[in-house]
NUVO-952739 format. One line per field, with one value per residue (C-alpha): x, y, z. Coordinates in pm, 1 decimal, padded with zeros to 6 digits. Layout:
px <- (X:...)
py <- (Y:...)
pz <- (Z:...)
***
This chain:
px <- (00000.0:00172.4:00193.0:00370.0:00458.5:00402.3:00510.4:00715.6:00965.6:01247.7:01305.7:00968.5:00921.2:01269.2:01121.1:00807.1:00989.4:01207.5:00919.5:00717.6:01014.1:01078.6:00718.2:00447.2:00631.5:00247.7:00376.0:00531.1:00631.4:00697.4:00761.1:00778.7:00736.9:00789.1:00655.4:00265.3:00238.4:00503.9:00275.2:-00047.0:00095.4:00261.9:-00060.8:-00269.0:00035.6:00092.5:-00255.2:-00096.2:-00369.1:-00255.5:-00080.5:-00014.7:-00073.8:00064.9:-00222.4:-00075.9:00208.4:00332.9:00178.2:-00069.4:-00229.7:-00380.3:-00765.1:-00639.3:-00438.1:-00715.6:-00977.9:-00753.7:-00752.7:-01052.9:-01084.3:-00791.7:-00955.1:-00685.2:-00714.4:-00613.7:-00394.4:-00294.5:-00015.1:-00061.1:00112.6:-00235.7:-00273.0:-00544.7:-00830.4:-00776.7:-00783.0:-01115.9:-01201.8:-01082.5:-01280.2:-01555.2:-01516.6:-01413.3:-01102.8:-00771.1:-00487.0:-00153.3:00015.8:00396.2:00630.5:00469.1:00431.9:00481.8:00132.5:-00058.7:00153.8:00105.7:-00258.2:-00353.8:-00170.5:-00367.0:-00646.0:-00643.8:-00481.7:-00801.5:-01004.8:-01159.9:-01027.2:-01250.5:-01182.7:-01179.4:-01512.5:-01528.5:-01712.0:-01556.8:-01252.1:-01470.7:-01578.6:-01265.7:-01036.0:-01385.1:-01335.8:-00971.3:-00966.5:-00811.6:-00874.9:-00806.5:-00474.2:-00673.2:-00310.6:-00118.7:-00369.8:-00314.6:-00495.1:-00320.6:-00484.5:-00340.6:-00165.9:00012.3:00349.8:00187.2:00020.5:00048.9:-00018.7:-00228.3:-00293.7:-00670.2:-00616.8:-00504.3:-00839.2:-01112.7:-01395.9:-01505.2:-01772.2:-01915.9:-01884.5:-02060.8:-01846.3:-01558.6:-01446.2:-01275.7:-01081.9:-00982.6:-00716.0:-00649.3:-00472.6:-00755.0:-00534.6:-00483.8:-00725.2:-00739.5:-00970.5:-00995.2:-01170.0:-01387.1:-01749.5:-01793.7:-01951.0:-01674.9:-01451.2:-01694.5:-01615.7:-01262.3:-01283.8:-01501.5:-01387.8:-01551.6:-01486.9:-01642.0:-02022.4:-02236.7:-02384.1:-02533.4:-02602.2:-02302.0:-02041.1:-01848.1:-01696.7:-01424.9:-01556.0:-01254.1:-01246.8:-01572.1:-01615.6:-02002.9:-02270.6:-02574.0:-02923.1:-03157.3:-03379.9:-03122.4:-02864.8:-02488.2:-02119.5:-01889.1:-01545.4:-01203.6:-01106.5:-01388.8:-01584.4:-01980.5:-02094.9:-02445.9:-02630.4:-02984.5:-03294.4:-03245.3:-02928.0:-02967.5:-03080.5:-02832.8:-02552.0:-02664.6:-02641.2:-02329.7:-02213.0:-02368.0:-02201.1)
py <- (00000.0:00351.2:00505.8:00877.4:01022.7:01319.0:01449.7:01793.0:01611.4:01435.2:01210.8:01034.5:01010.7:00832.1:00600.2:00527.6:00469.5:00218.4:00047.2:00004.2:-00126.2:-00377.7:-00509.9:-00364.4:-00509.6:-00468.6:-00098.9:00061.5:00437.2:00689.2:01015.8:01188.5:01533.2:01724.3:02070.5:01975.0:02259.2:01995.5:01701.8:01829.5:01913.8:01576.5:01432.3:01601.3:01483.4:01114.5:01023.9:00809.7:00500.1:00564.4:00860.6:00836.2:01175.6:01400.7:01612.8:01986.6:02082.3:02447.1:02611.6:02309.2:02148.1:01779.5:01931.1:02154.6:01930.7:01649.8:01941.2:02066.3:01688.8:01558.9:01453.8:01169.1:00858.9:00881.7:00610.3:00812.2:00698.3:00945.9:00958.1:01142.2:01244.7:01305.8:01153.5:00878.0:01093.1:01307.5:01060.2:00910.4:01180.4:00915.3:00658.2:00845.6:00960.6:00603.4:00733.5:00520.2:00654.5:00480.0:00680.8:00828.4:00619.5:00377.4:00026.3:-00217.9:-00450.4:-00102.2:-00024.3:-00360.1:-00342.8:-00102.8:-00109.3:-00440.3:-00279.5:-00043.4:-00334.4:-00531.7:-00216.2:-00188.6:00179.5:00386.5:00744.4:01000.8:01184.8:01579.7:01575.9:01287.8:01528.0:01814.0:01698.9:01532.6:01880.1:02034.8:01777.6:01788.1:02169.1:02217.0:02545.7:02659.4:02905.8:03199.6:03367.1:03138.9:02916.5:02882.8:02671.2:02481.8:02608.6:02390.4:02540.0:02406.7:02354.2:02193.2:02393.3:02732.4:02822.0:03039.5:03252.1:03312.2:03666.1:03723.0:03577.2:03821.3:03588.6:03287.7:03246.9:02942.1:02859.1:02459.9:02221.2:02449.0:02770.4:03077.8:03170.1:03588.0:03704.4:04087.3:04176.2:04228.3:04064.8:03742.2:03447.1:03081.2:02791.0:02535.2:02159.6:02213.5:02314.9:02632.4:02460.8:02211.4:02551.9:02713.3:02384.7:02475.3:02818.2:02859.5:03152.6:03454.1:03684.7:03499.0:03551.6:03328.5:03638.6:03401.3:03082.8:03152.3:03382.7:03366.0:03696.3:03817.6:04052.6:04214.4:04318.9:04489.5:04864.2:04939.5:04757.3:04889.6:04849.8:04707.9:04369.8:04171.9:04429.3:04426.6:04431.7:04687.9:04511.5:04743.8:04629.9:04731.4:04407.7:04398.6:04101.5:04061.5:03966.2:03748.7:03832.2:03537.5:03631.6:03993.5:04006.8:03796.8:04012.6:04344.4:04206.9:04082.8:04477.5:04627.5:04439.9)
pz <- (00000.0:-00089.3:00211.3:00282.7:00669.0:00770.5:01112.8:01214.8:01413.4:01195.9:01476.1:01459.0:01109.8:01157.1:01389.9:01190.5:00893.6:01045.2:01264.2:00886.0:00753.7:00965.4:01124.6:00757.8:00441.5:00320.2:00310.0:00043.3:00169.1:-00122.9:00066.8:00422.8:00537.3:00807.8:00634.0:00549.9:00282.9:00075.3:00190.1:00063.1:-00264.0:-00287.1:-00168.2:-00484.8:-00736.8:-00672.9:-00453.4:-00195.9:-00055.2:00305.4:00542.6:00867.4:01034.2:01332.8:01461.8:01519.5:01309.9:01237.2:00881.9:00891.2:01128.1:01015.3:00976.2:00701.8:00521.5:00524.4:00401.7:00081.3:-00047.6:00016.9:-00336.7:-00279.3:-00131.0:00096.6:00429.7:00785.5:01052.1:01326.7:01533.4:01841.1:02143.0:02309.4:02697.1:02718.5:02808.1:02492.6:02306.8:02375.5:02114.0:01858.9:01984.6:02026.9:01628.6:01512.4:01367.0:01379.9:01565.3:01741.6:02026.1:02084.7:02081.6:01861.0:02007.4:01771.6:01861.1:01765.0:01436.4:01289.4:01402.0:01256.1:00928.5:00876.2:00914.4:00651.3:00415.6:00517.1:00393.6:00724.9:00749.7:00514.1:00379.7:00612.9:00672.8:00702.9:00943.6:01120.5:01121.0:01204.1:01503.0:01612.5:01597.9:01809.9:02072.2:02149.1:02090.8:01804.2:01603.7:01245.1:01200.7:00989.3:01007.9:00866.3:00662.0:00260.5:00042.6:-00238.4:-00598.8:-00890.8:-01156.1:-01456.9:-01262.7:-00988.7:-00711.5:-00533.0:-00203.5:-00119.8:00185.3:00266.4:00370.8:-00018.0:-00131.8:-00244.3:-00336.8:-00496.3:-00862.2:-00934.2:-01271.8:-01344.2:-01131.2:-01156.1:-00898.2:-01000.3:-00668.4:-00757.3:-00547.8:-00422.2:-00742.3:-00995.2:-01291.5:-01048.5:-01102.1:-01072.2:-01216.3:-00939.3:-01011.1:-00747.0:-00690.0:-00521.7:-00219.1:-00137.9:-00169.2:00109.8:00335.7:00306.0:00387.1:00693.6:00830.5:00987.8:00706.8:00432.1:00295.3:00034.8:-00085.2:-00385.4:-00481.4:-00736.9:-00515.9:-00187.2:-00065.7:00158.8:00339.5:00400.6:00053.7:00064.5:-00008.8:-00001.1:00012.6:-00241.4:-00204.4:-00418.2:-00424.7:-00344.2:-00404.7:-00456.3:-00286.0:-00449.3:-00404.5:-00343.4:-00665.3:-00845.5:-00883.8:-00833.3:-00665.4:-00677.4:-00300.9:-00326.6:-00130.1:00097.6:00178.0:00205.6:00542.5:00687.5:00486.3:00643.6:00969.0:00928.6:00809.5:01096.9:01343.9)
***
């Protein structure tokens, strides 16, 4: 099974490599990281079957990584440093885990699980709810999203984004330059999952704003955002209320 590591301390991913070598020859591992931006990237290129996952790392922490590639059936196993009453959280969200240092009995466990196909893809909301329960919070300053370009990817920082048009099952993600644009292969809802922050709006069924960005706000049925960079973003009546409320504080 191609498997990658990714953990922010060399000295485990050393360990777990070694421990996989010797105990999982059912595992074939074809990259580690200890920078998740590099992960996620690799993660989108070569679509690895299985990763085995520290929980908080710097840039990244494992909620973000898991919610940029959620189009790679990609089988979860965490590695945590968490004490046993944290980690009833992974119990309690049926997620597979093994604990620092890695005991052997629990590495070959549960790598035969996920060869047996008993560990499914990762849920969302699985994850969701997991990061909720051990306290885990997104990094709004330092998160980026990975948008694919023809060299690979680029990250992104959210701050940088100004908002998000639907366009069929694609996304056009328009950044705080005017000239800077990308076409992302997702739909503009699964790009709302990813960016559940505060300053982001569904004004319409077909836009997702930064509020940030925002210069006025004009009236109308529905009415429209005038963006700093000139851009009109048009606001629905079901949404309108909700919008102004938001602007008023």
């Amino acid at each position: 099974m191609r498997t990658i590591l990714i953990d922010d301390e060399s000295d485990s991913l050393e360990s777990l490599t070694t421990e996989l070598g010797v105990y999982c020859p059912g595992i074939e591992i074809i990259g580690t990281f200890t920078d998740p931006r590099k992960a996620l990237a690799f993660i989108k290129n070569e679509k690895p079957e299985l990763v085995f996952l520290d929980i908080e790392m710097p840039f990244l922490n494992a909620f973000e990584v898991l919610q940029q590639c959620l189009d790679v059936p990609l089988k979860v196993i965490f590695v945590t440093a968490y004490d046993q009453y944290a980690i009833k959280a992974f119990d309690f969200n049926a997620l597979d885990y093994i604990l620092k240092p890695v005991m052997k009995s629990k590495l070959v466990s549960a790598v035969q699980k996920a060869l047996d196909k008993q560990i499914t893809q990762i849920d969302l909301e699985q994850l969701r709810a997991l990061m909720n329960n051990l306290g885990i919070q997104n990094k709004p300053g330092l998160e980026s999203i990975a948008i694919p370009t023809s060299e690979g990817f680029e990250f992104v920082h959210i701050s940088k984004i100004t908002y998000l048009q639907a366009e069929s099952n694609y996304t056009w993600v328009f950044l705080h330059n005017q000239q800077q644009k990308y076409l992302v292969s997702r739909t503009l809802k699964e790009m709302a999952n990813m960016l559940e922050f505060p300053q982001f709006f569904r004004t319409h069924q077909s836009f997702y704003v930064n509020l940030n960005y925002a210069k006025k706000y004009i009236r109308g049925q529905g009415g429209s955002i005038i963006m700093q960079n000139g851009a009109e973003i048009p606001v629905s009546r079901s949404n309108r209320d909700a919008l102004i409320k938001m602007l008023s504080g």
